[in-house]
N, C-alpha and C positions, 0 to 999 in steps of 0.2 A: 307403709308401702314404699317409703323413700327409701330404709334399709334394704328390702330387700331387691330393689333395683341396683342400689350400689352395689349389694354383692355380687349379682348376675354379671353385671358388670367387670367388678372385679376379677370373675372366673372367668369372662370372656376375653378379657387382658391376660391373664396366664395362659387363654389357650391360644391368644394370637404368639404371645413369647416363644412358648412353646413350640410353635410352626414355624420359627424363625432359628432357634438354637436345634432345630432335627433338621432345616433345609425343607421342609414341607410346602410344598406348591398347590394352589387350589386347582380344581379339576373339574369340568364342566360335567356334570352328573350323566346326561345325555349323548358322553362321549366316547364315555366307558363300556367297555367288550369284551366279557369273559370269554374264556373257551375252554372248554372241558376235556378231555379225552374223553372219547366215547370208545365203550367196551363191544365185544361184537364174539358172539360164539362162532361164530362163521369161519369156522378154521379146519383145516388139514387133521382127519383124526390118525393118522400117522404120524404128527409131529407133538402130540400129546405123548407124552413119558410118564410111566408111575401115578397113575390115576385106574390100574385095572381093576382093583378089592372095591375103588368105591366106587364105579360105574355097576360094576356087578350088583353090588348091596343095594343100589337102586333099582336094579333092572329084577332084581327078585324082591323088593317093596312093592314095585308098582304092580307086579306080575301075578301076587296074592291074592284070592278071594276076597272082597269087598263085608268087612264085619256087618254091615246092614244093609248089605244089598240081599235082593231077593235070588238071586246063581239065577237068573235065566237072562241074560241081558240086559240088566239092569243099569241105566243111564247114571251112578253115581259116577262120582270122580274123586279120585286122591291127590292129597296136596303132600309132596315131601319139599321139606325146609332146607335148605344148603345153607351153611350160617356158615363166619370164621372172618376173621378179618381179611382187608385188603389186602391184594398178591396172592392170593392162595390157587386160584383158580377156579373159583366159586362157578363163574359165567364160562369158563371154559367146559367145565364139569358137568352144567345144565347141558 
């Protein structure tokens, strides 16, 4: 038990070194406050450019007959997935 306390030890002496040769400063955990950007469709659809093929290609997905629905008013719902990395205009696009 004594080894492996010296070793903890020992790694805890590298990481104090280590916050001294980077300039690292302790930081009271309940201080700290992220902030995110937060995205928002909420925008001028006039000022959207180059997004008409896939606004379409959606508005005639969701506009389709339902494969299990019964055609008389049937409460199902369709799910279309927007995928593609960030910047694309995923959330502008919904």
């Amino acid at each position: 038990m004594a080894h492996q306390i010296k070793e903890i030890r020992d790694r805890l002496d590298k990481v104090t070194a280590d916050r001294a040769r980077f300039g690292l400063t302790s930081v009271d955990p309940g201080l700290v406050v992220q902030q995110t950007e937060m995205t928002s469709p909420d925008i001028d659809p006039s000022s959207v450019i180059g997004r008409e093929k896939e606004k379409d290609d959606i508005i005639n997905l969701l506009m389709q007959p339902h494969l299990h629905g019964d055609g008389d008013g049937d409460k199902s719902m369709c799910v279309i997935p927007i995928l593609g990395i960030g910047g694309l205009g995923k959330t502008t696009l919904a």
